[in-house]
ZAFILUM-893775 format. One record per atom (N, C-alpha, C): residue in three letters; atom name; z, x, y. Coordinates in steps of 0.02 Angstrom, whole numbers, plus 50000, padded with zeros to 5 digits. Each point is the difference from the previous one (the first is absolute). Layout:
N
<rec res="ALA" atom="CA" c3="Z" c1="X" c2="Y"/>
...
// end
This chain:
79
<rec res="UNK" atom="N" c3="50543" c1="51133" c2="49042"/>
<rec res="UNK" atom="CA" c3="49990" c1="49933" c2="50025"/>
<rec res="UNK" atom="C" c3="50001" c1="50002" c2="50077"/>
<rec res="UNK" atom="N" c3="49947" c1="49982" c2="50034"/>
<rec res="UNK" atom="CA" c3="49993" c1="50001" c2="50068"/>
<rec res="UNK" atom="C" c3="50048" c1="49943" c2="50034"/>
<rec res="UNK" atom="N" c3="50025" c1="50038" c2="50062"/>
<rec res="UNK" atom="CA" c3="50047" c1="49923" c2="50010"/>
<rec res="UNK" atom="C" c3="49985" c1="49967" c2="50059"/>
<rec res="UNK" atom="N" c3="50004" c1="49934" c2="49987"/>
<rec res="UNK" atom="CA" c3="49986" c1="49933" c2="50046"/>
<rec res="UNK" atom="C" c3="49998" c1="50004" c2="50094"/>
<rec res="UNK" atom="N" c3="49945" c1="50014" c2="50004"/>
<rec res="UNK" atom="CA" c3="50033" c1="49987" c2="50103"/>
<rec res="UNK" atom="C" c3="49982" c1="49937" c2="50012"/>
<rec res="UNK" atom="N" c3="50044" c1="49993" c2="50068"/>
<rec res="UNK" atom="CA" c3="49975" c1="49929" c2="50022"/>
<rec res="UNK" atom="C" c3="49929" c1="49985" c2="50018"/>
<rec res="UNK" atom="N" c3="49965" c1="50047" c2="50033"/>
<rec res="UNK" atom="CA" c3="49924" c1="50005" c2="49992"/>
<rec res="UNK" atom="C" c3="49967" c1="49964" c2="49960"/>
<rec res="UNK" atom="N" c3="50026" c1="50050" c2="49941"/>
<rec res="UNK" atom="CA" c3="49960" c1="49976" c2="49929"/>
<rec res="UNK" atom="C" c3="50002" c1="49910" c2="49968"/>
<rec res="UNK" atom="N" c3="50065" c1="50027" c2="50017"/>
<rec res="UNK" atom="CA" c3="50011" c1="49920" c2="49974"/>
<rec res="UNK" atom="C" c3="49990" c1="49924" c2="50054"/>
<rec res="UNK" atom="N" c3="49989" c1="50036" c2="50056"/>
<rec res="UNK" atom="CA" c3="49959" c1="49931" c2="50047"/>
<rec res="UNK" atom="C" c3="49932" c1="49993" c2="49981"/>
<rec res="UNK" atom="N" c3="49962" c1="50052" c2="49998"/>
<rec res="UNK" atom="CA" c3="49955" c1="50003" c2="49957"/>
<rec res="UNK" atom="C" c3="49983" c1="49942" c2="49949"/>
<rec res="UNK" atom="N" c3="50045" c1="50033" c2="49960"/>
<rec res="UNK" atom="CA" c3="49996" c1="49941" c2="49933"/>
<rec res="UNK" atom="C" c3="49995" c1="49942" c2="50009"/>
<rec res="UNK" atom="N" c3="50063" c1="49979" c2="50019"/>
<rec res="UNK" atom="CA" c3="50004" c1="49933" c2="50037"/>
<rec res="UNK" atom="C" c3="49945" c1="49961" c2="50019"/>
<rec res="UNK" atom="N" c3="49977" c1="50054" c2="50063"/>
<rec res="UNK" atom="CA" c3="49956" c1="49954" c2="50043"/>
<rec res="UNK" atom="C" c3="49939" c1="50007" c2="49970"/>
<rec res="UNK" atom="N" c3="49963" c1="50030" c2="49940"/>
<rec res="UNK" atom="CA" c3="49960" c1="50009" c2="49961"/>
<rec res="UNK" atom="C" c3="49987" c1="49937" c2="49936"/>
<rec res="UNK" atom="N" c3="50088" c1="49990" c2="49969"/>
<rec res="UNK" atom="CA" c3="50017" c1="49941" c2="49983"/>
<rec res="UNK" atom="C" c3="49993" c1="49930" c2="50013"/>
<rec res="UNK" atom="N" c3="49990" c1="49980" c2="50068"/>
<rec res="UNK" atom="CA" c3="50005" c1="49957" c2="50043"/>
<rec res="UNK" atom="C" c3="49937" c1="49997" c2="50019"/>
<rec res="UNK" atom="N" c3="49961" c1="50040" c2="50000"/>
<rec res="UNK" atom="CA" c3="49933" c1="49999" c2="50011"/>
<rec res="UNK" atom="C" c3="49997" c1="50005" c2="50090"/>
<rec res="UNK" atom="N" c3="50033" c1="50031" c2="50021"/>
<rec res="UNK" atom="CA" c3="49988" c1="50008" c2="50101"/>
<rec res="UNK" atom="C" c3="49980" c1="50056" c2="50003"/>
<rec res="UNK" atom="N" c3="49967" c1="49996" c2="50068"/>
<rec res="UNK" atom="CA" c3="49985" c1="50066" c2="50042"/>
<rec res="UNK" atom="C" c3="50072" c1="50022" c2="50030"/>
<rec res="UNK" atom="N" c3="49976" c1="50051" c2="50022"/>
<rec res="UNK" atom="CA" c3="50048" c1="50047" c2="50065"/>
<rec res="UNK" atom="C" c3="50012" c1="49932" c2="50047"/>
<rec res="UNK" atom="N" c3="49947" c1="49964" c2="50012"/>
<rec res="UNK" atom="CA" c3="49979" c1="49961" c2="50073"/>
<rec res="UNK" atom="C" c3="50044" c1="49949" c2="49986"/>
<rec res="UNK" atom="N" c3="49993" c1="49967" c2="49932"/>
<rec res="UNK" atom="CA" c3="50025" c1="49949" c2="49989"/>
<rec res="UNK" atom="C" c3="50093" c1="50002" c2="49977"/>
<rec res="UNK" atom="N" c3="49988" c1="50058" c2="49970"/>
<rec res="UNK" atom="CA" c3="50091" c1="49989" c2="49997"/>
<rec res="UNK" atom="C" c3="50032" c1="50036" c2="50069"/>
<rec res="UNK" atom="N" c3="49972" c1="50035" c2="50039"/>
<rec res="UNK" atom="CA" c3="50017" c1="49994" c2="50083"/>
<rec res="UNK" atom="C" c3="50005" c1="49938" c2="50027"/>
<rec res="UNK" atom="N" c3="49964" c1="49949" c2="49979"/>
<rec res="UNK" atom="CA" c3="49992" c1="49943" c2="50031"/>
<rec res="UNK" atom="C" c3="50066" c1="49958" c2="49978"/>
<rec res="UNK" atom="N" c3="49999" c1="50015" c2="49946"/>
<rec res="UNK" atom="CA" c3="50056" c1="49952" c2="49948"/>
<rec res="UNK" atom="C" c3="50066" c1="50022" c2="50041"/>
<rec res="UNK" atom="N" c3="50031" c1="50050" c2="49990"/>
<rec res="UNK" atom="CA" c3="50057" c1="50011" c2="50014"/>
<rec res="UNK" atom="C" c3="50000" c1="50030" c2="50099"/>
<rec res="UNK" atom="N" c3="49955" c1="49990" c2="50031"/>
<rec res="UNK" atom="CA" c3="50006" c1="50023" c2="50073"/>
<rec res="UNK" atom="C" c3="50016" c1="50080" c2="50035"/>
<rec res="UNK" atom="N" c3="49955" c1="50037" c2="49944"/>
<rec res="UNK" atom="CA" c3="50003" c1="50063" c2="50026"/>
<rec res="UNK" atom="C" c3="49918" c1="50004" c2="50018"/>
<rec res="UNK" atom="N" c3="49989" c1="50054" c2="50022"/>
<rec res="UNK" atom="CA" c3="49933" c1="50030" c2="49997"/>
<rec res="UNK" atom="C" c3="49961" c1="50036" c2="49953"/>
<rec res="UNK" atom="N" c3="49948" c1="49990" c2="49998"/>
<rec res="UNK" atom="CA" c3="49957" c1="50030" c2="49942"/>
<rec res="UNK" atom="C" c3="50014" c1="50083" c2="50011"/>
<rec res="UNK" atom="N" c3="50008" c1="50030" c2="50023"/>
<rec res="UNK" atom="CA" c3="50013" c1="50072" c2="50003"/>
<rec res="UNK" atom="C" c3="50067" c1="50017" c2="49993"/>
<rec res="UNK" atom="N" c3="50036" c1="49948" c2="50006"/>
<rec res="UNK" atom="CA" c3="50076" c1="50023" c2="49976"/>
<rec res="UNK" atom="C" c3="49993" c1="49998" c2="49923"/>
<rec res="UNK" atom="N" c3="49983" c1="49939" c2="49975"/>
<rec res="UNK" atom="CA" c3="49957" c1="50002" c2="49916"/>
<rec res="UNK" atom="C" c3="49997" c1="50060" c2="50015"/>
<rec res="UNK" atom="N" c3="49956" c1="50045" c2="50011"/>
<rec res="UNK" atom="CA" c3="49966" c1="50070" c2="49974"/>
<rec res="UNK" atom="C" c3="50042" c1="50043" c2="49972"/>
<rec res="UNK" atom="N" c3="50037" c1="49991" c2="50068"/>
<rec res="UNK" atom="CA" c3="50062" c1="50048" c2="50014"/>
<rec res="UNK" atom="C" c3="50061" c1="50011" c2="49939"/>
<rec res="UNK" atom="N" c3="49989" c1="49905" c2="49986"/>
<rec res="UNK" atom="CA" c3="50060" c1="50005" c2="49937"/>
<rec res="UNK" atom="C" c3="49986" c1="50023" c2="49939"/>
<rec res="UNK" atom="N" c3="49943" c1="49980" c2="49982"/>
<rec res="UNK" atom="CA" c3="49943" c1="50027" c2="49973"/>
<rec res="UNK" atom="C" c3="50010" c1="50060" c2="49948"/>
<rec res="UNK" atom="N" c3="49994" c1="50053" c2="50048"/>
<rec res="UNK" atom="CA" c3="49990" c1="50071" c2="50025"/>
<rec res="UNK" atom="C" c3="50057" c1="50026" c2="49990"/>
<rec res="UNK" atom="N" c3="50075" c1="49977" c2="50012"/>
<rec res="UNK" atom="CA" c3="50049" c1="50018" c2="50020"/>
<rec res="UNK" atom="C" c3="50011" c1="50048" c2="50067"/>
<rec res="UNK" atom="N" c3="49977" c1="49973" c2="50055"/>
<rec res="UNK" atom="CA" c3="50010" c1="50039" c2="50057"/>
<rec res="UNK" atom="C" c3="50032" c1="49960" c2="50043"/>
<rec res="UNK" atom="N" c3="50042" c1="49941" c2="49968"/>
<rec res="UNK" atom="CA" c3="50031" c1="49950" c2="50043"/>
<rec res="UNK" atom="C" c3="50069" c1="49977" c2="49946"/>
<rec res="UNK" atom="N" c3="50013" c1="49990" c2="50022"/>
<rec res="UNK" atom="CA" c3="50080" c1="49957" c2="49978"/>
<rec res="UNK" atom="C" c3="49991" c1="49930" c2="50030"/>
<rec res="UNK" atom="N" c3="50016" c1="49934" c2="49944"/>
<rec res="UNK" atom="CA" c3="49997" c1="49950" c2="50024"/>
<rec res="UNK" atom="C" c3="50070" c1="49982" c2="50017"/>
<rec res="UNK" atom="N" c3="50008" c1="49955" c2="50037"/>
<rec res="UNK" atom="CA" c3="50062" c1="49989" c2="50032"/>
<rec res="UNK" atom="C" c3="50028" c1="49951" c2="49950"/>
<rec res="UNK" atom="N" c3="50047" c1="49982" c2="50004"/>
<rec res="UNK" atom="CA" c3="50035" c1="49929" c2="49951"/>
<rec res="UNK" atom="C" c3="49993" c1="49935" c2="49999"/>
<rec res="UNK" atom="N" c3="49984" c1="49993" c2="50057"/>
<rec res="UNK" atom="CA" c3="49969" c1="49914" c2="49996"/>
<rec res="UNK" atom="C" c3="49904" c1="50023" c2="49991"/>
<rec res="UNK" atom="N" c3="49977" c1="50051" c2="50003"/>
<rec res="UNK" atom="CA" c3="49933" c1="50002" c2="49963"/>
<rec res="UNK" atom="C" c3="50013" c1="49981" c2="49926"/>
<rec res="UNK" atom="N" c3="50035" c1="50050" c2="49968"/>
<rec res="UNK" atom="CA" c3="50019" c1="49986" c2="49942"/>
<rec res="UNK" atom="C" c3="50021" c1="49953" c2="49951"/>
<rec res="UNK" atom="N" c3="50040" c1="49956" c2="50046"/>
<rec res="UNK" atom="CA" c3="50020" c1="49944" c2="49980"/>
<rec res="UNK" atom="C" c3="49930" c1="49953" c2="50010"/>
<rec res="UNK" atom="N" c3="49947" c1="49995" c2="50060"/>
<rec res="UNK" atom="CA" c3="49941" c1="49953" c2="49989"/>
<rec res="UNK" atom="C" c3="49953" c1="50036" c2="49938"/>
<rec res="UNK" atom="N" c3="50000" c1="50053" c2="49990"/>
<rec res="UNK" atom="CA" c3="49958" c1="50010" c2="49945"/>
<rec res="UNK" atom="C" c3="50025" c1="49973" c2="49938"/>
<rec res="UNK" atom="N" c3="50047" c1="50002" c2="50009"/>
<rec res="UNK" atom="CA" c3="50070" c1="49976" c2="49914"/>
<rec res="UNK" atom="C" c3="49974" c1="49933" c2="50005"/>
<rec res="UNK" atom="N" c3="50003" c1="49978" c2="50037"/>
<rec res="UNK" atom="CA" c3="49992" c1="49915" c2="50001"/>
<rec res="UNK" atom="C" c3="49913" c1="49986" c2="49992"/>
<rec res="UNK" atom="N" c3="49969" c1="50037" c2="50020"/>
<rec res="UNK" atom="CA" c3="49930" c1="49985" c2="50000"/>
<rec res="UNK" atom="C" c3="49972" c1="50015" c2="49929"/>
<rec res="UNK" atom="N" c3="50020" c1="50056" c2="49964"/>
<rec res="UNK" atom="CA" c3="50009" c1="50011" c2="49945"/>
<rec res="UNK" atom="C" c3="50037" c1="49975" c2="49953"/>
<rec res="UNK" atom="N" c3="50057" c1="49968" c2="50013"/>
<rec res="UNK" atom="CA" c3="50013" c1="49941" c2="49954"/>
<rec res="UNK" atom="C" c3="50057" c1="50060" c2="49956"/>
<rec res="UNK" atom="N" c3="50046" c1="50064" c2="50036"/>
<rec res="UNK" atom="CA" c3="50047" c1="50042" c2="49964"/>
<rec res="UNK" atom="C" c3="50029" c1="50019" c2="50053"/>
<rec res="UNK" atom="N" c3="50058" c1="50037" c2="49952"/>
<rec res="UNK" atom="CA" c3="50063" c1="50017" c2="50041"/>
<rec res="UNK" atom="C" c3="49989" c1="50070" c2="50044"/>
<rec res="UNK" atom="N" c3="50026" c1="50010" c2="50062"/>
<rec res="UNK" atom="CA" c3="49984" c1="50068" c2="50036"/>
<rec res="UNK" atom="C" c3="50021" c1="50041" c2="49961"/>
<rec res="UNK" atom="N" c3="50022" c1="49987" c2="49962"/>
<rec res="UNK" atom="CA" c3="50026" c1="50092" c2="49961"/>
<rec res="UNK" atom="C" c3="49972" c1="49988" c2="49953"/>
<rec res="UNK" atom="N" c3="49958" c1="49986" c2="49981"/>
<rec res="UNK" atom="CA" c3="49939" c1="50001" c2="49949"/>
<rec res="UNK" atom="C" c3="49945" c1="50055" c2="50060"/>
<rec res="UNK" atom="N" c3="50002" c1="50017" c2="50038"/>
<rec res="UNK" atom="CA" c3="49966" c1="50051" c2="50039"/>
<rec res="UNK" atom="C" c3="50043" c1="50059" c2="49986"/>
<rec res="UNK" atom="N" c3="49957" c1="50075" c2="49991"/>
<rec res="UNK" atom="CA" c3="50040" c1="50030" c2="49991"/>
<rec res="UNK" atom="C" c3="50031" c1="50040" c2="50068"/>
<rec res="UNK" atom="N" c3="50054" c1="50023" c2="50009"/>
<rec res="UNK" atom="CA" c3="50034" c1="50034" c2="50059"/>
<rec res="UNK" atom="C" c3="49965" c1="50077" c2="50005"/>
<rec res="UNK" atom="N" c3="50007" c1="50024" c2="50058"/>
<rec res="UNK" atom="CA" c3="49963" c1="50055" c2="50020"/>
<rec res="UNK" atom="C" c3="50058" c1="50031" c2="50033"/>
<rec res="UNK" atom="N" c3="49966" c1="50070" c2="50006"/>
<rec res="UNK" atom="CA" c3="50038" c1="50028" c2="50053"/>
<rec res="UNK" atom="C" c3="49972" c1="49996" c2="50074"/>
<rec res="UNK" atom="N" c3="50060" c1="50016" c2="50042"/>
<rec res="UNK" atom="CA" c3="49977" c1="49983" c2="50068"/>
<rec res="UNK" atom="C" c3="49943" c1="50048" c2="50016"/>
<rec res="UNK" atom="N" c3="49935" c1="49966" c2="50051"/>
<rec res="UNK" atom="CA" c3="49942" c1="50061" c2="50017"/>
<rec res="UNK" atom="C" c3="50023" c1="50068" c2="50001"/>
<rec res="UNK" atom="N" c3="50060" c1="50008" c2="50052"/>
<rec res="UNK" atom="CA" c3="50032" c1="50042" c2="50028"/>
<rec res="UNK" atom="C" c3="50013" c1="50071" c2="49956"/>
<rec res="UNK" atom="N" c3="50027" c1="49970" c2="49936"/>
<rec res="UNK" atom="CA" c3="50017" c1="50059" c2="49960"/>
<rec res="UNK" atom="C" c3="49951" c1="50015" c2="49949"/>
<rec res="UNK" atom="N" c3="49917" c1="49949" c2="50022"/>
<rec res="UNK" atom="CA" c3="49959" c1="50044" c2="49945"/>
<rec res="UNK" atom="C" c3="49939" c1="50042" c2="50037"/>
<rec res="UNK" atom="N" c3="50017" c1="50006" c2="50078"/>
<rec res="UNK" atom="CA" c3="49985" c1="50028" c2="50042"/>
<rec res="UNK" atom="C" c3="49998" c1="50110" c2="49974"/>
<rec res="UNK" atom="N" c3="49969" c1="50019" c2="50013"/>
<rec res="UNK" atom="CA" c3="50019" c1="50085" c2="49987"/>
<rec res="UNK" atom="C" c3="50022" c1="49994" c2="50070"/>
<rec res="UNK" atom="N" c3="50030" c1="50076" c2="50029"/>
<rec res="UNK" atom="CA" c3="50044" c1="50009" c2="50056"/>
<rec res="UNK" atom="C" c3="49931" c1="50037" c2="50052"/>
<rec res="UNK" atom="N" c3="50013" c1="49974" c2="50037"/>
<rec res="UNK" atom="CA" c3="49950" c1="50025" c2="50055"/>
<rec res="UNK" atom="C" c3="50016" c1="50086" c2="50005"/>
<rec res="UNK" atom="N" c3="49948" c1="50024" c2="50012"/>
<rec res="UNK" atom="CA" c3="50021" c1="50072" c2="50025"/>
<rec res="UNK" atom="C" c3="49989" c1="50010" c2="50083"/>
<rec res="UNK" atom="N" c3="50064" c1="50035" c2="50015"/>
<rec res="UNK" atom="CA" c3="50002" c1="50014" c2="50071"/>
<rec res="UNK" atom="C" c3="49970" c1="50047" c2="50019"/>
// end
């Protein structure tokens, strides 16, 4: 069973809802490329993002699933 990222599941959502990138940027006051970003998982949304998507979506923030921080899904640079 493949498991849930927040990506995926904004996705859904905003697929659900019937918006663009443009338009649920618009909705909650980010930018359309931060969309991408969340998207993608190459961003972490902050907590009051979270909380306007919960509300725009009409569910609870922990109905998103938790990630790990970028940081530790990073490989280690080589020196």
């Amino acid at each position: 069973m493949e498991t849930q990222t927040f990506g995926k599941k904004l996705r859904e959502l905003k697929k659900r809802d019937g918006l663009s990138q443009g338009q649920l940027a618009a909705e909650i006051g980010i930018s359309r490329n931060q969309v991408v970003r969340l998207e993608a998982g190459s961003s972490i949304p902050s907590w009051p993002t979270v909380r306007k998507l919960a509300r725009l979506f009409k569910i609870s923030g922990d109905d998103f699933p938790a990630e790990e921080p970028l940081a530790k899904k990073k490989a280690p640079r080589k020196k």
